[in-house]
C-alpha positions as CSV (number, residue, x, y, z in Angstrom):
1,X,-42.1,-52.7,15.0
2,X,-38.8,-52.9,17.0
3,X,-36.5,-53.6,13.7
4,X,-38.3,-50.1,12.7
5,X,-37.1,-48.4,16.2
6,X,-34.2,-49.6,16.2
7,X,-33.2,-48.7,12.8
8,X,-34.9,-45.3,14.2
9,X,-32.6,-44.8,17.1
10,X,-29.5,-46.2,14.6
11,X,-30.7,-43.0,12.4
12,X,-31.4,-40.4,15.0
13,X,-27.4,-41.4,16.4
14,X,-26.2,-40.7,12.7
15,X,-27.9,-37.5,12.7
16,X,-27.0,-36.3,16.1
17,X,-22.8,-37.5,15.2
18,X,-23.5,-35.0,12.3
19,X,-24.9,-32.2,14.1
20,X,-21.8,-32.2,16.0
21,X,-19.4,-33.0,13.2
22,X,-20.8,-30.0,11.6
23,X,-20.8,-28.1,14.8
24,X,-17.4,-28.2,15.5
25,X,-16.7,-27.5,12.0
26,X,-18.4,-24.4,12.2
27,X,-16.9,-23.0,15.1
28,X,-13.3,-23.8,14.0
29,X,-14.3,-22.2,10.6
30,X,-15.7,-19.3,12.7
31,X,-12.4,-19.3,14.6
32,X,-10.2,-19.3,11.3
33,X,-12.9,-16.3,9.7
34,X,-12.2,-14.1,12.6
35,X,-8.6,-14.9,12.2
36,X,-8.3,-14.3,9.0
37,X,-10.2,-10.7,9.1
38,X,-8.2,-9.5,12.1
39,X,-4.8,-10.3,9.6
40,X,-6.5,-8.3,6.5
41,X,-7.3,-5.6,8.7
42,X,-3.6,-5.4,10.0
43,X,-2.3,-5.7,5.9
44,X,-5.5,-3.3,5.3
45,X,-3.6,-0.6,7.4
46,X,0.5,-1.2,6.4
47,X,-0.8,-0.9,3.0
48,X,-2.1,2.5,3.8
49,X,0.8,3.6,5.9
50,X,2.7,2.4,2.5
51,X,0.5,4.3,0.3
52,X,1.2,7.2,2.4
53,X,4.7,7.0,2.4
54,X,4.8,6.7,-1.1
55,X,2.7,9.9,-1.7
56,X,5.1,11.9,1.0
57,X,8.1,10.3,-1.3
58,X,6.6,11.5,-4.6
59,X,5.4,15.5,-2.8
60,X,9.1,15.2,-1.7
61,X,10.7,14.3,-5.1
62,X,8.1,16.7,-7.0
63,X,9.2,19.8,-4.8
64,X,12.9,19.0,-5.8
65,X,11.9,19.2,-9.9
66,X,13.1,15.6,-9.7
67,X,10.7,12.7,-11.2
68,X,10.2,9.7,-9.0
69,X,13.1,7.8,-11.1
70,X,15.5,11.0,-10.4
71,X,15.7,12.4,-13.6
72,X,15.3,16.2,-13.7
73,X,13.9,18.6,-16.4
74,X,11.9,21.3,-16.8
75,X,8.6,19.4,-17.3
76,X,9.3,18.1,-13.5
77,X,9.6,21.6,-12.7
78,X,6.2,22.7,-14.6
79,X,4.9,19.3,-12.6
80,X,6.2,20.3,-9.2
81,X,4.2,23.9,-9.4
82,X,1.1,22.5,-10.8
83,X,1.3,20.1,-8.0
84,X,2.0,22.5,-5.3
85,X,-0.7,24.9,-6.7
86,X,-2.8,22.2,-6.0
87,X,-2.2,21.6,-2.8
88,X,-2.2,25.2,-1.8
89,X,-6.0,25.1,-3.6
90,X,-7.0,22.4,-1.4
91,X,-5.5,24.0,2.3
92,X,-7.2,27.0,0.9
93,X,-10.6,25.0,0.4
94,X,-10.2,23.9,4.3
95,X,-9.5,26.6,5.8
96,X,-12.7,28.1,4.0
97,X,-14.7,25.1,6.1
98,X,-12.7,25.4,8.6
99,X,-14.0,29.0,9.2
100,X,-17.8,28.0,8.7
């Protein structure tokens, strides 16, 4: 009966050594998550500030009748007033719910 406790108490030690193994693991793994979210949130926004820039760069380039390489021509041209048809549709569309 005591070779049975004692191998009991031996067991119940292992366990608890795990528990807090596994505890500390979690909350550095926690740590690290939380980390690692607050970083693809900061990359999540410089990639739209990017994206933007890129879209201001190409509405720039498109109103010059130039193409995002610099080469002019008329299809540019026949681009840059679709495009800025476009865009004059969809201000037109907000200032229609704008007014609602």
């Amino acid at each position: 009966m005591r070779e049975l406790a004692e191998r009991l108490l031996k067991a119940i030690g292992r366990a608890t050594r795990r528990i807090e193994l596994l505890t500390n693991e979690n909350r550095r793994l926690k740590a690290e998550c939380e980390r690692l979210r607050a970083a693809l949130a900061i990359k999540t926004e410089e990639v739209k500030t990017a994206e933007s820039q890129l879209e201001t760069y190409k509405i720039a380039a498109t109103l010059r009748g130039v193409s995002v390489r610099g080469a002019e021509s008329e299809e540019n041209v026949k681009a840059a007033k679709a495009r800025i048809s476009r865009m004059v549709q969809e201000i037109d569309r907000c200032i229609a719910l704008l007014k609602q």
